[in-house]
C-alpha positions, 0 to 999 in steps of 0.5 A: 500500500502506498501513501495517499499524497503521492497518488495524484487527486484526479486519478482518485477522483478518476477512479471515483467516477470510474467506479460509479459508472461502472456499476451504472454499467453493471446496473444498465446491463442486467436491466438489459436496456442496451440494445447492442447486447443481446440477453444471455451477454447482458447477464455476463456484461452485468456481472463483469461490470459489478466485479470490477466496481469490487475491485475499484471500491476496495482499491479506493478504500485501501488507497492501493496504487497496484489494486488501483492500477487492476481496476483501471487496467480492466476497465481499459480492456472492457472499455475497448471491447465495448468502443468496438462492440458500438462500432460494429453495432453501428452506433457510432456516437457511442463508439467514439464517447469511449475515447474522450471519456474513458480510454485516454484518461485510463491508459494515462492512469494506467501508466502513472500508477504504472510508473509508481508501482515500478518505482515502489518495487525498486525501492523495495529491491534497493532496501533488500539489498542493503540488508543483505549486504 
């Protein structure tokens, strides 16, 4: 776990809106009014979105940056199959909403807890390394 200040406010508060539109998501999906998605893969779509607005509420409970950096990961990844998914839907509106709202800043967020875990883990090896010498 890594100290709060040194995870930057907006990628919390980033975190914040992802987790609750997430579980928008989740919500949406098993209410099934998506119509892209048929109702057997609105029961899955459902359910993926509810397990990573679990990941994100313990991450923001925690203020853990690797558990953090996991939720915006897999939002990433479900985000650009659901950009394509609008795509190939024709609904192209929606498609391009991703990339503004939700793609750009998560793969930013994705590389700044990226870089700090990276950075956590050296420190980590460097003080192994002093007790051992």
């Amino acid at each position: 776990m890594i100290d709060t200040k040194s995870i930057p406010k907006w990628v919390v508060y980033y975190g914040i809106l992802n987790a609750i539109a997430t579980l928008g998501f989740g919500v949406m999906f098993y209410m099934q009014s998506n119509p892209t998605v048929a109702s057997d893969l609105a029961w899955f779509a459902g359910g993926r979105n509810l397990a990573i607005f679990v990941v994100f509420l313990v991450a923001l409970i925690r203020m853990d940056n690797k558990l953090l950096l996991a939720g915006f990961l897999l939002r990433f990844v479900v985000d650009l199959g659901d950009m394509a998914n609008s795509f190939l839907a024709g609904d192209i509106g929606a498609g391009l909403t991703f990339i503004p709202l939700f793609t750009i800043p998560q793969a930013v967020s994705v590389w700044i807890l990226w870089k700090m875990m990276a950075e956590e883990d050296r420190e980590t090896g460097q003080e192994i390394e002093a007790k051992t010498a």
